[in-house]
C-alpha positions as CSV (number, residue, x, y, z in Angstrom):
1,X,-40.0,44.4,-9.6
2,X,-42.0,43.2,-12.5
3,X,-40.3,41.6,-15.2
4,X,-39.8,43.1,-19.0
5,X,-41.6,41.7,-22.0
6,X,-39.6,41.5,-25.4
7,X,-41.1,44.8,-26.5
8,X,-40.2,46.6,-23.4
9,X,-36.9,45.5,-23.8
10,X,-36.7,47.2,-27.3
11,X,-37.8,50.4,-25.1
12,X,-35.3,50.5,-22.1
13,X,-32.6,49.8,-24.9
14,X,-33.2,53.2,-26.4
15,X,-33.9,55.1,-23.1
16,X,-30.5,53.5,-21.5
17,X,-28.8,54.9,-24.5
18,X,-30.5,58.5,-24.8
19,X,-32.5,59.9,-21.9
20,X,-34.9,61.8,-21.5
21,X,-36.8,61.1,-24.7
22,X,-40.0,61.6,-25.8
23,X,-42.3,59.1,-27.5
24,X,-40.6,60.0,-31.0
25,X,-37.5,60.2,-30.2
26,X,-37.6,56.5,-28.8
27,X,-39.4,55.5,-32.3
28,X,-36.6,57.0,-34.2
29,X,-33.9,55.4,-32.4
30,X,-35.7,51.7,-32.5
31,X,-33.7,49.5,-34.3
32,X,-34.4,48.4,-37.9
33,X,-37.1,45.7,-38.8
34,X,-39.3,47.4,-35.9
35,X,-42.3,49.3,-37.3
36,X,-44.3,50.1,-33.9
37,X,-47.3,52.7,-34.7
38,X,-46.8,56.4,-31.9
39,X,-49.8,54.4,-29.9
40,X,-48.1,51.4,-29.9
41,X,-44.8,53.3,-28.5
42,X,-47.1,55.4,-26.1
43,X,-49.0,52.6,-24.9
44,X,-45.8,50.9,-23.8
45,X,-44.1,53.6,-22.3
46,X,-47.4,53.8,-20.2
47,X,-47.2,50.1,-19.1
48,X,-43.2,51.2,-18.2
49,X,-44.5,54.1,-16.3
50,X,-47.0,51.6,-14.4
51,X,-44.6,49.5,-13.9
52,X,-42.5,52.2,-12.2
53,X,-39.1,51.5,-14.1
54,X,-39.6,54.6,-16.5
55,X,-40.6,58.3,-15.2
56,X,-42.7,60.8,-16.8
57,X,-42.8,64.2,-16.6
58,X,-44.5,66.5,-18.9
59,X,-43.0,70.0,-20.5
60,X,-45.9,71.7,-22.2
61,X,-48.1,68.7,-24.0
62,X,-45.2,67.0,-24.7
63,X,-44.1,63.5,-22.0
64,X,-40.9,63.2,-21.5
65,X,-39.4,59.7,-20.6
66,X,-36.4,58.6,-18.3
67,X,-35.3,55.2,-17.0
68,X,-35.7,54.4,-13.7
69,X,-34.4,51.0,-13.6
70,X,-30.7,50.7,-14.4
71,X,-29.6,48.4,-17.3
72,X,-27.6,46.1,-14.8
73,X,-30.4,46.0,-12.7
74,X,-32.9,44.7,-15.3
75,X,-30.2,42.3,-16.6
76,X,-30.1,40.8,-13.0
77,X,-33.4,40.3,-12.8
78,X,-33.6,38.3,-16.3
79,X,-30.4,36.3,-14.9
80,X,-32.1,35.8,-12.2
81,X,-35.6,35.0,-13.8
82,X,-33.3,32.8,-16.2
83,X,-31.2,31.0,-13.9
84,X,-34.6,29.6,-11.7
85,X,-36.3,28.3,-14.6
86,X,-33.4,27.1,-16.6
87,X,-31.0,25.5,-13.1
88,X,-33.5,25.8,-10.4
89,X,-31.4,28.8,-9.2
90,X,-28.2,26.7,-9.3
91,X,-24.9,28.1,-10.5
92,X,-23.0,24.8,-10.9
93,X,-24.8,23.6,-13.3
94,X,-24.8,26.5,-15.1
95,X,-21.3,26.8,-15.1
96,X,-21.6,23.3,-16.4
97,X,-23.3,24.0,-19.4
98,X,-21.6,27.0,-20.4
99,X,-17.8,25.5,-20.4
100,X,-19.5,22.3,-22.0
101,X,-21.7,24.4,-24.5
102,X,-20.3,23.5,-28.1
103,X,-21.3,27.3,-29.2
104,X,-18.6,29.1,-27.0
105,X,-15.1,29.5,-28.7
106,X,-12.4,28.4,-27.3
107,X,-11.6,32.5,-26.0
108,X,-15.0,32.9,-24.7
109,X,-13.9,29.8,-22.6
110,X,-10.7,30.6,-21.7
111,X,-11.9,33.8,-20.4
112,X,-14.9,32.6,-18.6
113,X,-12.3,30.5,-16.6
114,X,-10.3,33.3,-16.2
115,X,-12.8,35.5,-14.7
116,X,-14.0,32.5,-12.0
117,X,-10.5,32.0,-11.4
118,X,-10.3,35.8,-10.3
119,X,-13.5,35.6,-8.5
120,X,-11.8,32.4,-6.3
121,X,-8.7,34.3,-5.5
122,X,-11.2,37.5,-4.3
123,X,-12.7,35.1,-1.9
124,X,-9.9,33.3,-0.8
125,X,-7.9,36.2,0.4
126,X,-11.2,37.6,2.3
């Protein structure tokens, strides 16, 4: 599956959170500080509809837009996308930098620990 640009991402946003839209209701829910033109918004929703991760169907001349690719889906695939360029697709040192990064308080810590700690007790008792 094709990977999202920046834009897009402003796009999915608003369809994840209300679906279907049309093109208008997608510019009225963009957040503030983005000032897209209608052709700008339809143009993208195009490429999305190319791309086959939004659907359109029409209801008199009006398109009406709904996600096709899930929000957890499209994160994956920029963790994914992420993690190969950034670690050469390795965790470790992933992990690595998170624990070590000096931007993470010490609860975002803590409960990054606590969720790999869960994950090793899932394995171990499979």
């Amino acid at each position: 599956m094709t990977k999202l640009t920046q834009a897009e991402w402003q796009i999915m946003k608003v369809l994840w959170k209300k679906h279907p839209a049309t093109a208008r209701q997608v510019m009225a829910q963009l957040p503030k500080g983005v000032s897209w033109a209608y052709t700008t918004i339809k143009t993208m929703l195009a490429r999305l509809v190319e791309k086959e991760v939004v659907s359109e169907s029409k209801t008199s001349n009006t398109s009406i837009y709904e996600p096709l690719l899930s929000q957890r889906k499209a994160r994956l695939m920029a963790f994914r996308s992420m993690l190969d360029q950034a670690f050469d697709g390795a965790t470790d040192p992933l992990l690595h930098f998170l624990l070590e990064e000096k931007q993470l308080s010490a609860r975002q810590k803590k409960e990054l620990a606590k969720i790999l700690n869960e994950e090793s007790e899932m394995v171990a008792d499979s």
